[in-house]
N, C-alpha and C positions, 0 to 999 in steps of 0.2 A: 504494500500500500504506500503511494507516497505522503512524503512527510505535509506537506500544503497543497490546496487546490487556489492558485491563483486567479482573480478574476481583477483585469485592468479596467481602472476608469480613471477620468480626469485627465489634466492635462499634464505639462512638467510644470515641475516648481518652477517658478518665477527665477529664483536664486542658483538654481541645478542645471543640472542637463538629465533626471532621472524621471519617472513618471513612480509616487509611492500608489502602491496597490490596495485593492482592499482582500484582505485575507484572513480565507476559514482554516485557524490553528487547529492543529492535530490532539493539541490538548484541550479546544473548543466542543471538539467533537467527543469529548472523553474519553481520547484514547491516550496512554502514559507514552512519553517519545521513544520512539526504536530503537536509539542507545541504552533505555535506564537512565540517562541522564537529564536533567533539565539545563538546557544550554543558553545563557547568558550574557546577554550585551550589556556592560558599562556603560552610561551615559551621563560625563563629567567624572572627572577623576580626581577632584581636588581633596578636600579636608572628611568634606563628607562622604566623599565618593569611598575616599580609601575604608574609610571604616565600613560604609557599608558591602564593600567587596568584604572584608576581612570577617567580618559578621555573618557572608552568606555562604562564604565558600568552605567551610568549618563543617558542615553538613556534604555528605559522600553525594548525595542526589543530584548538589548544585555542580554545575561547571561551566566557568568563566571561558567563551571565545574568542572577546572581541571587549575592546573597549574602544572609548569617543571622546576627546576632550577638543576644545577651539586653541588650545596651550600643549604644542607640542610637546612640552618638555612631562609634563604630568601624563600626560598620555604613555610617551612612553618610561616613564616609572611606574606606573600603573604596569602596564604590559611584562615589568619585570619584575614586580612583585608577586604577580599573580605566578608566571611559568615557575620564578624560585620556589614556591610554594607547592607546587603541583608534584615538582621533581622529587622537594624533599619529600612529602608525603608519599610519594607510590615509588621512589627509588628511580625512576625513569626521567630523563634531563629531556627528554622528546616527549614527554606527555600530551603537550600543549603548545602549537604556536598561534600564539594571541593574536588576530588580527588588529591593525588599526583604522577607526577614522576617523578624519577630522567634522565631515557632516554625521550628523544620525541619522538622517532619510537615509543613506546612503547605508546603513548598520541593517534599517529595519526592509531592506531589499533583500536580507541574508537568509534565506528559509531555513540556514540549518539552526538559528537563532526561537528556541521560545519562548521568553522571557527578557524582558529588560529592565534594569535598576537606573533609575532617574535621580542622580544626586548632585544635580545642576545649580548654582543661581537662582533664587525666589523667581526672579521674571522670565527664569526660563523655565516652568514647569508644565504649563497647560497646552503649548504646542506640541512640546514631545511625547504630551503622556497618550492628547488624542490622536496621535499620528499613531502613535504605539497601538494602539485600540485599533485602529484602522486596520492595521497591517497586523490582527489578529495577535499581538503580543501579551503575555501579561507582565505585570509591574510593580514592581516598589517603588513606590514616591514617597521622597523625602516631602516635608510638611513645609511651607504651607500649602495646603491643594495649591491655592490661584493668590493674585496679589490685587483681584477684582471681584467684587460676586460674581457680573455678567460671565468672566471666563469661567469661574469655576461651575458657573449652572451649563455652560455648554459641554466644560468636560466632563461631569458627570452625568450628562444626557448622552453624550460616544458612548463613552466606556461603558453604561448599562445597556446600552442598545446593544453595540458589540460583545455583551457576554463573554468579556475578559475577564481574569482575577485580580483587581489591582488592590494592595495594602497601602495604605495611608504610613509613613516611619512615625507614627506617635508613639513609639515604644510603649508608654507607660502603660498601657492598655494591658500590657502583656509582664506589666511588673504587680506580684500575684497581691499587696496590699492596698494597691488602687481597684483593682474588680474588687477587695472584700470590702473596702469600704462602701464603694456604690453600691453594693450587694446589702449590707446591714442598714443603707441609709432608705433603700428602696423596699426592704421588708419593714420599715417603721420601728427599729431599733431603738431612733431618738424621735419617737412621735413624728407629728407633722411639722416636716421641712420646711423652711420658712424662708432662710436666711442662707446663703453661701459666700465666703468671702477669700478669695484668690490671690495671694499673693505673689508677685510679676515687678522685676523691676524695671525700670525705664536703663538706657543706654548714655553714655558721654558725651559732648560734643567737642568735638576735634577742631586744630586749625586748616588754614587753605593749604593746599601743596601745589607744590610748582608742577608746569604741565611735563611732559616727559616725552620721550619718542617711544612710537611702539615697539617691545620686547620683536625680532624677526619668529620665534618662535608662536606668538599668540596673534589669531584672526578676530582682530578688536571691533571690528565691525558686527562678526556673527553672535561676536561677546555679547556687545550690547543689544543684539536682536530688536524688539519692537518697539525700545526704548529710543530716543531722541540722540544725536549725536553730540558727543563731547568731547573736550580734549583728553588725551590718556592722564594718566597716574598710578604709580602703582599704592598706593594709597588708597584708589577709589575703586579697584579691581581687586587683586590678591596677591600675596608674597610674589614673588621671582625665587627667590630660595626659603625654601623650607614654605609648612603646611601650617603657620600660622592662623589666626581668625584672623580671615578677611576683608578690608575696609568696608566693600560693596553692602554689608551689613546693615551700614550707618547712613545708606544713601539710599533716599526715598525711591529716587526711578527703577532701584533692583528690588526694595522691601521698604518692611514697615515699622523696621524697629522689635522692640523685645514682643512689642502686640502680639507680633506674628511669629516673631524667631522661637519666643518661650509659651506665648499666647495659648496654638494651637495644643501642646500636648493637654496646659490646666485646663481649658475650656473643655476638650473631648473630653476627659473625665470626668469636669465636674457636672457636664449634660448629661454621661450616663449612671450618676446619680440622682441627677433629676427628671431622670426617666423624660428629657425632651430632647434626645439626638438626631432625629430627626424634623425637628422645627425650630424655633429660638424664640428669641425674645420679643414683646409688643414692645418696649421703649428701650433707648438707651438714650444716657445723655453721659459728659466727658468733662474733664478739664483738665490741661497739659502744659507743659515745657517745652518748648520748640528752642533750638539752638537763633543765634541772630547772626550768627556769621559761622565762616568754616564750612568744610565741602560736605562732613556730617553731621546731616540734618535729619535725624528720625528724633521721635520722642525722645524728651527726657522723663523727672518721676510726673505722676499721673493719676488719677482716679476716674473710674468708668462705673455708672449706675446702670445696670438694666433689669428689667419686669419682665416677669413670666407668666403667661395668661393662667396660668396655675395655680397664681400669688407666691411665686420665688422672686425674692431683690437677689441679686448677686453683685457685689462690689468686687472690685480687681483691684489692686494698688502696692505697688511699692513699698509703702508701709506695712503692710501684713507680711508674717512668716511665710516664706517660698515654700508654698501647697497650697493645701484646697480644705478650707475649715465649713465642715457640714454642719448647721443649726436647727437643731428642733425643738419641738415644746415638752422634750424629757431631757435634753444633753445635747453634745455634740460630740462630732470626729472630725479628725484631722491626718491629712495622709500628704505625705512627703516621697521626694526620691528616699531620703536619709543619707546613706554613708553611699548610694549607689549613684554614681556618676556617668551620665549617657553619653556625653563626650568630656575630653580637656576642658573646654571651656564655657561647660555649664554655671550660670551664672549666680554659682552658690558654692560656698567652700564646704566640703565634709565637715569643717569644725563650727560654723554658723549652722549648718542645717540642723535639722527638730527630730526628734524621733521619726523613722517613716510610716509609723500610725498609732494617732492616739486618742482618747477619748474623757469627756467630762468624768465617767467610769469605766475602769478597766474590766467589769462584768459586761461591757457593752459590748466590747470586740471578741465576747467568747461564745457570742448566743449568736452563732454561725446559722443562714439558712437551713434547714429543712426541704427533703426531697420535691414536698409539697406545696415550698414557698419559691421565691424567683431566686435563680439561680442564673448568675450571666454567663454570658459566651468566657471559657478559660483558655486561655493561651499563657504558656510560660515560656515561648520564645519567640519574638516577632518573625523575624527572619525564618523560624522554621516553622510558622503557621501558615506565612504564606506561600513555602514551595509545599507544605502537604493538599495545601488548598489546590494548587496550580494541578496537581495529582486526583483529589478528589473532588474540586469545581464545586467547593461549598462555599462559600461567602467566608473572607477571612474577618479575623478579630475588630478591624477598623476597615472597612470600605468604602468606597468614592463617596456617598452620597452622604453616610458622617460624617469622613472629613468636609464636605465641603460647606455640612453645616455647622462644626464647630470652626472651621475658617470665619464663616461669614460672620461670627460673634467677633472675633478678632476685626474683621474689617469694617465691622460700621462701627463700633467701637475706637475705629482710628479714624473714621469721617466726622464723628461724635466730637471729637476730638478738637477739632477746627470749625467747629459752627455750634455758636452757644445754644444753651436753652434743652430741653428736652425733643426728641426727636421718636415720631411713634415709628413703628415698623410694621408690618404684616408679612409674617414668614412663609407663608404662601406664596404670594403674590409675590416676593423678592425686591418688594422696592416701599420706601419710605411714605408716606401718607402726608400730602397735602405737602411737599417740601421739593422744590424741582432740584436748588441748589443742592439737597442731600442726595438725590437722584443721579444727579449730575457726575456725582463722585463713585457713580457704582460699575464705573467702566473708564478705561483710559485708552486714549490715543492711540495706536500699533501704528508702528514706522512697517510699510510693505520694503520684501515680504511678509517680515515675520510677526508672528500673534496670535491668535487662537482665532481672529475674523478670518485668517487667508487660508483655515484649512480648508482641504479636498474635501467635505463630506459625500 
């Protein structure tokens, strides 16, 4: 049997000379790939990329073919991390020769490829993940979904259409005292939920750097994809040496600051303890620190009010312990990473951090569900839920249409941000009520080609 049934439409990309297809994966059809292997394309290779190759390849099923970066140089470090790895493990220096490329259209043309890990740039996530979808791939997307609603309600519309397996990296989902907390707060442990209070801190603001000439190795153009063009920096981009945290972090046209950088994993959790992952919030309102000079301009500290047609407040700020404190009309809990650190430069030291769960009473954390009562989805390792998923095409622990609704808590929460007063929402409908200017802000510009308006569907 062959491994894809190709069926062409569209034209060529704008940017290429390739035409991407639209394609029924073999692991679509639920069949496991002909090797026994699940065969995986890299897409970006930097900070995060590495880690999440090194997360997925850990597991016998996964194997890395192919990686993608716009920065040659990571690319191919990437390519030689992966083969050293392959060799030592199975004793064979030829296990694997890594292909490279510099586009990913041009990765996701590869049939013997089924799967791909998207650890890109915030603004570069919703073009590749629905071209990925198109081209019958499944996926790991680093968070945030989108750095728009509009883009992320179009990628979550491919991706479900195309009946791919894509996980969301919110890790935390999959770290086992954030399910028990959601879990004891949703069987009414601490009576009726009332109150959630999130604490996120805001980011630093930097001075100007001088403009630079571009690295020969990096395609600063495709860098910046749908975004505006600028002068380079390596400041405003990513290290040249070494896997430092990224400037591009602190600069709005890539992201949105910690809203989004730390936002997405505490919102996903603390909605599936409020049993509303699936919709969000009637109101948010905001007030913020905005830098006044310097090239890093995302939030400083901050406070964000939103309503839950439920009657849940949820406060987010700065000032609160980094977690997620659940309020009810018997006690509360409270759930942390703790001592467990998702990357380097999680922005909370082991010695600052809070226990990773704890409560008003510690008889509260031991009166665990019953078979009878709600019990969540359990995953105890992100990365290997969703290659068992890819295997069995069950819905993994976080999927596109959660993330893309604890995203959208993050993003109107940063438009909230910048236009005073209370601002209603209807989570339906995906757009603000009676307020153009908030409207306004629920989509941004795409420089063609690139952006989530110029895909093929």
């Amino acid at each position: 049997m062959k491994r894809r049934t190709f069926l062409i439409k569209g034209a060529a990309a704008a940017a290429g000379s390739f035409v991407l297809p639209t394609v029924i994966s073999s692991s679509v059809l639920g069949n496991n790939p002909p090797s026994g292997k699940i065969n995986i394309g890299q897409i970006g290779c930097g900070r995060m990329g590495r880690e999440d190759i090194r997360n997925t390849m850990r597991f016998d099923r996964a194997r890395f073919i192919a990686v993608c970066d716009v920065d040659s140089r990571r690319m191919a470090d990437a390519k030689q991390m992966i083969e050293e790895y392959y060799a030592e493990k199975t004793g064979n220096p030829d296990y694997v020769d890594v292909k490279m490329y510099e586009d990913y259209r041009e990765m996701l043309l590869n049939p013997d490829i089924d799967a791909v890990v998207i650890s890109t740039p915030d603004h570069w996530h919703e073009q590749p993940a629905m071209e990925a979808a198109l081209a019958g791939k499944d996926i790991y997307l680093q968070k945030p979904n989108s750095l728009t609603v509009a883009a992320g309600r179009q990628m979550s519309d491919v991706v479900q259409r195309q009946g791919v397996i894509l996980q969301v990296g919110t890790q935390q989902r999959s770290s086992e005292q954030f399910r028990v907390a959601a879990e004891l707060v949703r069987n009414g442990r601490i009576g009726r939920l009332h109150t959630v209070k999130v604490g996120l801190p805001g980011d630093p603001a930097g001075p100007d750097f001088p403009e630079m000439p571009v690295p020969p190795n990096l395609n600063f153009d495709m860098w910046l994809g749908s975004t505006p063009v600028v002068p380079y920096t390596e400041n405003g981009v990513h290290p040249q040496r070494g896997y430092g945290r990224p400037g591009w972090l602190r600069i709005e046209n890539y992201g949105a600051g910690m809203i989004t950088g730390w936002g997405q994993h505490h919102f996903d959790c603390a909605q599936w303890g409020m049993d509303t992952e699936y919709t969000g919030p009637v109101s948010v309102q905001a007030v913020a620190e905005f830098p006044k000079s310097g090239l890093w301009n995302v939030h400083g500290d901050f406070m964000v009010k939103t309503e839950y047609e439920n009657g849940i407040t949820m406060y987010t700020s700065g000032g609160f312990p980094n977690g997620i404190r659940y309020e009810g009309t018997d006690g509360w809990i409270f759930v942390s990473r703790g001592s467990y650190r998702a990357t380097a430069s999680d922005p909370v030291s082991e010695e600052a951090s809070r226990r990773a769960l704890d409560a008003s009473d510690p008889e509260i954390l031991r009166l665990l569900p019953g078979p009878d009562e709600i019990n969540l989805y359990r995953s105890d390792d992100h990365y290997g839920n969703w290659l068992d998923c890819i295997v069995s095409r069950r819905q993994p622990v976080c999927p596109v249409e959660v993330g893309h609704r604890s995203c959208t808590v993050c993003l109107i929460s940063h438009i909230a941000m910048k236009i005073p007063g209370e601002l209603r929402w209807n989570p339906r409908a995906e757009r603000f009520i009676d307020n153009d200017v908030a409207n306004a802000m629920l989509s941004r510009p795409q420089r063609y080609p690139y952006g989530s308006n110029y895909v093929k569907l």
